[in-house]
N, C-alpha and C positions, 0 to 999 in steps of 0.2 A: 330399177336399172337391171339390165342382164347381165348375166356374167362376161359375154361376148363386150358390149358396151364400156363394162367395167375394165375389163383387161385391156381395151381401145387404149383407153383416159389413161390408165395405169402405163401402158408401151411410152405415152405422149408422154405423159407428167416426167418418166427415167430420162425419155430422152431432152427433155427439153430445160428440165429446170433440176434435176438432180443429178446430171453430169455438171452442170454447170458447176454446181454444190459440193462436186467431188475435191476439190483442192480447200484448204482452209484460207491460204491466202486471199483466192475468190470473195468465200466469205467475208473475213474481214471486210475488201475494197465494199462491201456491198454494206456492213455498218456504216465506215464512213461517209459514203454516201448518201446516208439515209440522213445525217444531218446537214449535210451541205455538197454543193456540186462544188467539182474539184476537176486541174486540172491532171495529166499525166503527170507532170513532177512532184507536184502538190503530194500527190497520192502515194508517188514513190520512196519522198522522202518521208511522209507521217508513219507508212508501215516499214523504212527500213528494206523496200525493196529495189531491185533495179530496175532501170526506165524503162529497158527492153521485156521485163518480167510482167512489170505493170501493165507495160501495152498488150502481150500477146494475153491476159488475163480479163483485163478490161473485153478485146476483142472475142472473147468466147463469152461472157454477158451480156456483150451486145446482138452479137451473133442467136443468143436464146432469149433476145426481147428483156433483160432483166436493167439494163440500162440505156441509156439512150446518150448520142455525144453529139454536142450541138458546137459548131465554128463562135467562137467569143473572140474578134480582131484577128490577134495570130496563134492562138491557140484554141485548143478542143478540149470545151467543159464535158465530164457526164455528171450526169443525173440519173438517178434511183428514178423507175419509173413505176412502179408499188409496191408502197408502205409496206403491203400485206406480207411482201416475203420477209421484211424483219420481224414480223407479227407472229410467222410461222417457224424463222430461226428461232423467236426468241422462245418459243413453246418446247420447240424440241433441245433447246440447253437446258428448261424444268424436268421434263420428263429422262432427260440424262442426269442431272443433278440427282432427282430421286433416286431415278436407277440405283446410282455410284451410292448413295448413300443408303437404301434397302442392301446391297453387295457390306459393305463397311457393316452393320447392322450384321447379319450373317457369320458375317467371321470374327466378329467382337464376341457372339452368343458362345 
């Protein structure tokens, strides 16, 4: 791959799925997610956020393809739509763990 190439993928990857990533809140909605679809309330009340927080939140995941919201009767489920982004949260909370814990290691010496 070229540098050109790479810096593409790289521009894409910030803009599309690591603002997404910039709020923790996001995050979280995107655990829950990942074990069951859920609706707006549903989602507001498990994380303790408000309904209008949840929506505008949900709506910038949806907006970068990271979930998808389907009409269920009178309300609108979403759905995690790959696994793989909790595969790669769940990677970089190890590599943060380490981190914090080489940093701890450091200043114990």
């Amino acid at each position: 791959m070229d540098a050109s190439q790479l810096s593409q993928e790289i521009t894409q990857l910030h803009a599309d799925i690591c603002s997404a990533l910039a709020d923790p809140s996001r995050i979280l909605l995107l655990y829950a997610l990942s074990e069951k679809a859920h609706t707006v309330n549903e989602l507001s009340t498990a994380l303790s956020l408000s309904q209008p927080a949840t929506s505008r939140h949900l709506k910038v995941l949806r907006e970068r393809g990271l979930v998808r919201a389907t009409r269920q009767a009178q309300s609108i489920e979403y759905t995690l739509l790959d696994l793989r982004i909790i595969e790669a949260l769940d990677t970089l909370r190890l590599v943060l763990r380490d981190s914090l814990a080489r940093r701890a290691q450091l200043v114990a010496e």
